[in-house]
C-alpha positions, 0 to 999 in steps of 0.5 A, a space after each residue: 868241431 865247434 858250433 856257433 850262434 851268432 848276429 849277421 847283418 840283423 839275422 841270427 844263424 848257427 855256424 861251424 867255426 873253423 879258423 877266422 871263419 864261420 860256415 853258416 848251416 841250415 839246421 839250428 842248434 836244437 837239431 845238431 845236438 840232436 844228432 841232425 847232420 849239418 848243411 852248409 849254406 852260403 859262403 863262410 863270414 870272418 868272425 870279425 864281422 858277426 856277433 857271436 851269441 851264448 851257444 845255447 839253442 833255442 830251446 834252452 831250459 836254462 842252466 843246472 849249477 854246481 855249487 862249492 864243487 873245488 875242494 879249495 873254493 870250499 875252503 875259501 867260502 867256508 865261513 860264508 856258505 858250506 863249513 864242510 866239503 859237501 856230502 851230496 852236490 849243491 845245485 841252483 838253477 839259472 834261468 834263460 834270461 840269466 844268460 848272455 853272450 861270450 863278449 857282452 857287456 856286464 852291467 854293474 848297476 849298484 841300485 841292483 847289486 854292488 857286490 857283482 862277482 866273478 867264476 870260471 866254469 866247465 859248461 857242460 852241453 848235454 846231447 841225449 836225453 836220458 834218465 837214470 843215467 849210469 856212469 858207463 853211460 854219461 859220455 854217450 849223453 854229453 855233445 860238447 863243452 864251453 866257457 860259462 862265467 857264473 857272474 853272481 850278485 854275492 849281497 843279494 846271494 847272502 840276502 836271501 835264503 835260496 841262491 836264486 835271485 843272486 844267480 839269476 840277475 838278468 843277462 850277467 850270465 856270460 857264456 861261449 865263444 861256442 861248443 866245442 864237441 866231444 869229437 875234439 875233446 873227448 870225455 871225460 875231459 881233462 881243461 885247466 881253467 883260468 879268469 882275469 880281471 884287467 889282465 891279473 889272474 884270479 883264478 886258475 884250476 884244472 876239472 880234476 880238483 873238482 869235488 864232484 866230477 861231471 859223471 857224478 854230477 850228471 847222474 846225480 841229476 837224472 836220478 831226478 830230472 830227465 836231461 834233454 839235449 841241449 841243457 847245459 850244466 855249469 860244473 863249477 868255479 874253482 878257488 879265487 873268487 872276489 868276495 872271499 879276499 882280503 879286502 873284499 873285490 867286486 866288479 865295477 865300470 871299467 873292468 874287463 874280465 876274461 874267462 879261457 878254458 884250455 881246448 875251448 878259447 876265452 870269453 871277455 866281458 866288459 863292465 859297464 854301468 847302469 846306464 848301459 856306458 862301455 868304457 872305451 879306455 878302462 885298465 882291461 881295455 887292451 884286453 878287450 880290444 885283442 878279441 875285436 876280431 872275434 866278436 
């Protein structure tokens, strides 16, 4: 099954997507995680008439990141962040505010960063709360997966000496189209990953490569903190990222950057600048236009 937030006529709602539709229920996403059975009301709306929002519910505590968790995304960064394939997992926090919807624009306004970068990632949806989770247990606490393109500001990320600020800039954190539930994709999940930027591939990779699996991860997690349906865990990029290529690449005005995950669909984010101006005709626009119908 795959739930939705999303914009109708000026009113948010939550929705199951089937096909070109989505079913409007009553129940919000806080209650469906937490195991509320769903109620239809009103008739289904065509995707191409609402604003799909970042599936996550509202009462969002943000996003637990992995950090240089593929082994080949190591090897790339190894002389910027982690020489050694990581002991014990690397993990950040990003805020609410941090995140933004599956086709949102992404603005690169260089008084802020002029080092905006990309990563495709594993959006992990947990279901269940729990604490001291064990690996038998981690697929009774997992609802569901989506898209998660962990847009990072790599000057200020080398700036400073926590990760926080780079990861957190406000609403650059693109995230959906939805959830996808573990009833479709059972766990543990088996996903190739991709990202492109004006329709030239920049990344591919499957869950697999990771350093740390999703079990791990999760139980690493509540050893300390106790997770609580609906927090979303963002499991890691894999190899190919800008700021790590020859020349160096970042994302500028014009850009158009699609992030898919096999089973779940794609994201794509237009970049524009400062001012908040969409290019209506830049390299990736033909790109953008073909998700018109999903937006």
């Amino acid at each position: 099954m795959k739930y939705a937030r999303f914009s109708h006529g000026g009113v948010n709602g939550v929705g199951i997507v089937t096909g070109s539709a989505v079913q409007p229920i009553t129940e919000s996403l806080d209650a469906v995680i937490g195991g509320a059975t769903p109620t239809p009301t009103g008739n289904p709306v065509a995707l191409a008439d609402v604003e799909l929002l970042a599936p996550v519910p509202e009462s969002s505590r943000g996003a637990y990141c992995f950090g240089i968790n593929y082994i080949a995304h190591q090897q790339e960064s190894a002389a910027h962040f982690s020489a050694d394939i990581p002991t014990d997992p690397i993990v950040f926090f990003k805020t609410p505010s941090a995140l933004t919807g599956p086709y949102a624009s992404i603005v690169a306004d260089e008084s802020v960063s002029a080092q905006l970068d990309w990563e495709v990632e594993l959006g992990v949806i947990i279901g269940k709360a729990g604490r001291d989770i064990t690996p038998d247990e981690v697929a009774d606490h997992v609802f569901g997966y989506t898209i998660v393109n962990d847009v990072t500001a790599r000057d200020l990320q080398k700036r400073f000496s926590q990760w926080h600020i780079g990861k957190n800039l406000d609403a650059r954190t693109p995230v959906g189209p939805w959830i996808v539930t573990t009833d479709t994709i059972p766990y543990p999940p088996t996903l190739e990953l991709s990202l492109r930027v004006d329709g030239v591939e920049k990344q591919r990779a499957v869950t697999t490569d990771m350093i740390f699996s999703i079990t791990q991860q999760i139980c690493t997690l509540s050893r300390y903190i106790e997770l609580l349906p609906g927090d979303l865990i963002a499991t890691g990029t894999p190899s190919g990222v800008g700021f790590t290529r020859t020349p160096a690449e970042f994302l500028a005005p014009g850009n158009i950057v699609e992030a898919t995950i096999s089973e779940i669909g794609s994201i794509v984010n237009p970049v524009c600048d400062g001012l908040g101006n969409d290019p209506s005709t830049g390299p990736g626009a033909a790109d953008l236009a073909l998700t018109e119908g999903v937006r």
